[in-house]
MILO-27676 format. One record per residue (C-alpha): residue in three letters; x, y, z; residue number from 1. Coordinates in Angstrom, 3 decimals, always signed. Example, Ala and Ser with C-alpha at 12.3 -4.5 7.8 and 13.67 -1.06 7.14 Angstrom:
BEGIN
R  res        xx        yy        zz    n
R  ALA   +12.300    -4.500    +7.800    1
R  SER   +13.670    -1.060    +7.140    2
***
This chain:
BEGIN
R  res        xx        yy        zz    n
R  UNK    -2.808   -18.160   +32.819    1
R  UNK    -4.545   -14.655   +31.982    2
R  UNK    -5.639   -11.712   +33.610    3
R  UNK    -9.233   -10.471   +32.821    4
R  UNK    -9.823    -6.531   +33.345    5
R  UNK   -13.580    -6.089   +33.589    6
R  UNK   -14.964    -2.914   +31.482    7
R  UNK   -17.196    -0.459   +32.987    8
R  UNK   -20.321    -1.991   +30.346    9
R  UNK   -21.465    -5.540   +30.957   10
R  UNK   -20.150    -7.668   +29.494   11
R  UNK   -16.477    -6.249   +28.569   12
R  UNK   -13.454    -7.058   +29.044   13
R  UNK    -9.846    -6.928   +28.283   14
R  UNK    -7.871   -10.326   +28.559   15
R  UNK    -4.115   -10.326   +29.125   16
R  UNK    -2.894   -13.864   +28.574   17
R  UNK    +0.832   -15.586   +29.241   18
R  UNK    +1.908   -17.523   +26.180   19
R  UNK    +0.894   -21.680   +27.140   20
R  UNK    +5.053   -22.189   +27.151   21
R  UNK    +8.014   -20.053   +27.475   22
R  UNK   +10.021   -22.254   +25.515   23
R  UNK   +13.002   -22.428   +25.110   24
R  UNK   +13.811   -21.699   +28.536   25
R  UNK   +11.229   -22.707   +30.409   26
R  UNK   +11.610   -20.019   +32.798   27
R  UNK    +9.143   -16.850   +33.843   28
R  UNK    +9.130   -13.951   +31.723   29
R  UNK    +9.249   -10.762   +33.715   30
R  UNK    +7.896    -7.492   +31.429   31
R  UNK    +8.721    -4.595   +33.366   32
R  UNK    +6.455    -1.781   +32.027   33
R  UNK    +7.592    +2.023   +31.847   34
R  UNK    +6.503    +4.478   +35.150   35
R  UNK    +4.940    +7.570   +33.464   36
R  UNK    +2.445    +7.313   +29.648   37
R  UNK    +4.390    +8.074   +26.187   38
R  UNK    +3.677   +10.419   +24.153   39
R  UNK    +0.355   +10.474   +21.345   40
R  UNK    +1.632    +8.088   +18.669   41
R  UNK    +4.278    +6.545   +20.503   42
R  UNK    +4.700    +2.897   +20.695   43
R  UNK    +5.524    +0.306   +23.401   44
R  UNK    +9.589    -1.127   +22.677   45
R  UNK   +11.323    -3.704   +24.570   46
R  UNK   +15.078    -3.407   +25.053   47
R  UNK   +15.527    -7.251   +24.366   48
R  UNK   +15.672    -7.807   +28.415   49
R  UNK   +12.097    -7.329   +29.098   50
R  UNK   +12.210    -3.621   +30.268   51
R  UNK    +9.465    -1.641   +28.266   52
R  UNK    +9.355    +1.991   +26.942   53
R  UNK    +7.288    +4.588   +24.770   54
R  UNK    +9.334    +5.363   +21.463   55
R  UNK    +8.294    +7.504   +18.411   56
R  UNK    +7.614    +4.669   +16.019   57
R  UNK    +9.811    +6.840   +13.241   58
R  UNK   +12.732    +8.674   +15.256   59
R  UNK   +14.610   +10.592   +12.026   60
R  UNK   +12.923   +12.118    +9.010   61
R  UNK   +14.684   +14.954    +7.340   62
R  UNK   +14.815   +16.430    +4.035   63
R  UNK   +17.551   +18.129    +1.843   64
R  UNK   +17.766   +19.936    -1.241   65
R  UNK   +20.087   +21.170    -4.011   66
R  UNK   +20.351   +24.874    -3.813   67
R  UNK   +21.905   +25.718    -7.108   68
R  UNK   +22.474   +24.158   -10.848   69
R  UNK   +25.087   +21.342   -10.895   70
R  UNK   +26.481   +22.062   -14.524   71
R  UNK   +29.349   +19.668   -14.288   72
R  UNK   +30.373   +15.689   -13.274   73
R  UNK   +31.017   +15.713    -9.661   74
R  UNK   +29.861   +15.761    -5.862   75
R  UNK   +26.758   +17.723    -5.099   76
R  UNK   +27.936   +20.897    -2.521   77
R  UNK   +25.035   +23.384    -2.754   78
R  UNK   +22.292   +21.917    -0.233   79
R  UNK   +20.633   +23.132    +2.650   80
R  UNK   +17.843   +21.659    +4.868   81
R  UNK   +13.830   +21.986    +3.766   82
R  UNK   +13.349   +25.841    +4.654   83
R  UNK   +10.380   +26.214    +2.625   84
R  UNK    +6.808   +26.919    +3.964   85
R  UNK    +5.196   +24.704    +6.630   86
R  UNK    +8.743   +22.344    +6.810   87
R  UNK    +9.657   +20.492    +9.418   88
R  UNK   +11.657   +17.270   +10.626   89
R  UNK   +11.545   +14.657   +13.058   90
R  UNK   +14.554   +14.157   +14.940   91
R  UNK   +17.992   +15.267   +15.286   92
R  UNK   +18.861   +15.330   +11.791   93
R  UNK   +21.384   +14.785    +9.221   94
R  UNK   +24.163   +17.155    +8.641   95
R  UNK   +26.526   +17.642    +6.180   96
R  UNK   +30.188   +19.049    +5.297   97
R  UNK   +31.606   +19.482    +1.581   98
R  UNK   +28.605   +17.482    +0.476   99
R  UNK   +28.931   +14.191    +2.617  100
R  UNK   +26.170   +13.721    +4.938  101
R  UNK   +26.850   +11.969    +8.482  102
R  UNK   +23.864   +10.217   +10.207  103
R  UNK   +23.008   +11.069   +13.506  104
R  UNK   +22.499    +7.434   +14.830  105
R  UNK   +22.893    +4.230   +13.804  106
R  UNK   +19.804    +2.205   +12.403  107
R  UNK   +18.251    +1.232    +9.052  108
R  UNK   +18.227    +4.282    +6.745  109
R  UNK   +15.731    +4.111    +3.759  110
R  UNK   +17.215    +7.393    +1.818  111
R  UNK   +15.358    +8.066    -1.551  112
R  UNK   +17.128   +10.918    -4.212  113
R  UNK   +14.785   +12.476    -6.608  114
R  UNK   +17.106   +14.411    -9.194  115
R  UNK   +15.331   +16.884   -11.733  116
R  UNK   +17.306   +17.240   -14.821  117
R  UNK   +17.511   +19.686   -18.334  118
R  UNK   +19.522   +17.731   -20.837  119
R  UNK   +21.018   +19.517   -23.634  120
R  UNK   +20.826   +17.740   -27.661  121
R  UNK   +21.869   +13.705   -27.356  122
R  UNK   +22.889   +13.543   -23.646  123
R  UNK   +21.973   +11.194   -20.240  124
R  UNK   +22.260   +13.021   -16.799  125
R  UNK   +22.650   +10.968   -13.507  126
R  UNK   +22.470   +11.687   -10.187  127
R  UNK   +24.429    +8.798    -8.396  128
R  UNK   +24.293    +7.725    -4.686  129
R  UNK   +27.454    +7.201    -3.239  130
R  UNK   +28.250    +5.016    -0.202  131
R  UNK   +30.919    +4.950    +1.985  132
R  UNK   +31.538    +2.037    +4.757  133
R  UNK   +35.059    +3.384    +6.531  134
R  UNK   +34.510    +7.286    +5.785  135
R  UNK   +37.311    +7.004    +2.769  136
R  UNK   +36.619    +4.697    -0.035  137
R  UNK   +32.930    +5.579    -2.008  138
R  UNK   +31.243    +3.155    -4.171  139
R  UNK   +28.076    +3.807    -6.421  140
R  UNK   +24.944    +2.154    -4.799  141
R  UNK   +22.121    +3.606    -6.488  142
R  UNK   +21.353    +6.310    -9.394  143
R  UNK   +18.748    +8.565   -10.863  144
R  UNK   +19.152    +9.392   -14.638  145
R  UNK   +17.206   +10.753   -17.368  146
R  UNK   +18.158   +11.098   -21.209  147
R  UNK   +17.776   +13.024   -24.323  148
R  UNK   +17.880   +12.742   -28.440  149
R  UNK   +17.273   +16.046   -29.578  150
R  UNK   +16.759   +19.568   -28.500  151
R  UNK   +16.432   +20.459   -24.721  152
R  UNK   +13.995   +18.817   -21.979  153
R  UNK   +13.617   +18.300   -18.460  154
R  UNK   +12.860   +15.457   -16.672  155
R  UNK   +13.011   +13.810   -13.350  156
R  UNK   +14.200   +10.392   -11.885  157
R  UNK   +14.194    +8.937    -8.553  158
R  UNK   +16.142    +6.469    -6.819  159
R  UNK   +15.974    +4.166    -3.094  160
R  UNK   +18.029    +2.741    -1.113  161
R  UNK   +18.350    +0.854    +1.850  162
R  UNK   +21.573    +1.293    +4.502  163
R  UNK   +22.667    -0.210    +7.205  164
R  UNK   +24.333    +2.781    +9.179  165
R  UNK   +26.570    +0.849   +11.695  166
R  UNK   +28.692    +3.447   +12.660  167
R  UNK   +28.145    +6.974   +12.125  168
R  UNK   +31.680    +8.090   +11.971  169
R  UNK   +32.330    +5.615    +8.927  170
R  UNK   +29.027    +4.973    +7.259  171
R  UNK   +28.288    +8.086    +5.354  172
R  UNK   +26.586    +9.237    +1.860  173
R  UNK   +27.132   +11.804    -0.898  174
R  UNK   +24.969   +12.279    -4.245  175
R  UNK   +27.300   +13.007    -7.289  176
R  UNK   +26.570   +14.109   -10.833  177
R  UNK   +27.338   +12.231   -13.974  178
R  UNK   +27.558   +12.024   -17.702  179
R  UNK   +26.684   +15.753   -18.102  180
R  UNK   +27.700   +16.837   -21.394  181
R  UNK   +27.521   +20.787   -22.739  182
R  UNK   +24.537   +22.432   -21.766  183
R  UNK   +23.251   +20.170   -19.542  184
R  UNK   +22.402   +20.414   -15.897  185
R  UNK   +21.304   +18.679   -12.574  186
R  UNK   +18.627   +21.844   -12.051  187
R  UNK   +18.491   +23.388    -8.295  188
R  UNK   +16.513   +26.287    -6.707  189
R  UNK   +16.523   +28.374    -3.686  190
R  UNK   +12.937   +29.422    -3.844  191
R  UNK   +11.674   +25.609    -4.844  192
R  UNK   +13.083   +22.224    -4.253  193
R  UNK   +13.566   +20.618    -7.452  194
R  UNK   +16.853   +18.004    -6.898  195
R  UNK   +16.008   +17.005    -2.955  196
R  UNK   +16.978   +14.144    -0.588  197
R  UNK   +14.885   +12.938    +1.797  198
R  UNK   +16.572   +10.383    +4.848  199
R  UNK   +14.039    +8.049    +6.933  200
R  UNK   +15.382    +6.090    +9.875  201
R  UNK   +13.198    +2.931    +9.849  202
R  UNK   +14.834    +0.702   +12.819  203
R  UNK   +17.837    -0.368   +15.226  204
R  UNK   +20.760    -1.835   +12.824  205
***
């Protein structure tokens, strides 16, 4: 069965049409549709029962960077959220305490780390994502890294990963330095973002 809605030119139309089977029920389908319009951009979302809504298609976007040179192995403390011209987020938010970041909501996080790096003479720097599942125990997931033979250069590495944030009271993440020998350096900036972190929520866990 389908519903045709005639257009205002001859001719057109919009066709809404039932599926030929409901299988494997059998049974109606009821689609209960939301009372006032969403927003530009928004999208229609069930909540699994048939009742519609208007969601932002992305719901968190936020961005994070290191606010001063990391010079030795260990977690990353010195960050503050994108101040810089024209910034802005989407969302609550992530926030952070001693350099552990908490997310906001559950969901699918896609969180990609972009660490800028001057090594020093015959040296690797890493920038390391850490996870934690029960807000204790922290295991390497991920890592950026860069290396050097001779003399002193910068250079930049970036890393992704997926997480599946099922509780926001356990499920946490912290970027730590690594294998920094004498002289070199995870760089950071106040005035520029050079080491940053950027979090994405992408869907419901």
């Amino acid at each position: 069965m389908s519903i045709k809605l005639k257009g205002t030119t001859a001719g057109s139309a919009v066709i809404l049409a039932a599926p030929a089977d409901t299988s494997p029920t059998g049974t109606e389908k009821t689609f209960t549709l939301p009372t006032q319009d969403g927003s530009a951009g928004q999208v229609l979302a069930t909540n699994g029962s048939g009742v519609l809504s208007f969601v932002n298609a992305i719901t968190e976007v936020d961005l994070w960077y290191l606010t001063a040179d990391k010079t030795s192995d260990g977690d990353l403390t010195s960050l503050s959220r994108n101040d810089h011209e024209g910034n802005t987020q989407i969302g609550t938010g992530m926030s952070v305490s001693s350099g552990v970041f908490t997310f906001p909501n559950t969901g699918k996080w896609l969180i990609i780390c972009k660490g800028h790096f001057s090594i020093n003479g015959a040296d690797n720097a890493v920038l390391d994502v850490h996870v934690t599942l029960d807000n204790s125990t922290y295991n390497k997931v991920v890592g950026a890294s860069d290396s050097n033979t001779t003399g002193v250069r910068t250079g930049a590495d970036a890393a992704f990963y997926l997480l599946d944030v099922t509780d926001t009271s356990q499920v946490k993440v912290k970027f730590v330095a690594a294998s920094l020998g004498s002289g070199s350096q995870v760089n950071g900036h106040t005035s520029f973002m050079e080491t940053h972190f950027m979090f994405i929520r992408l869907g419901d866990t």
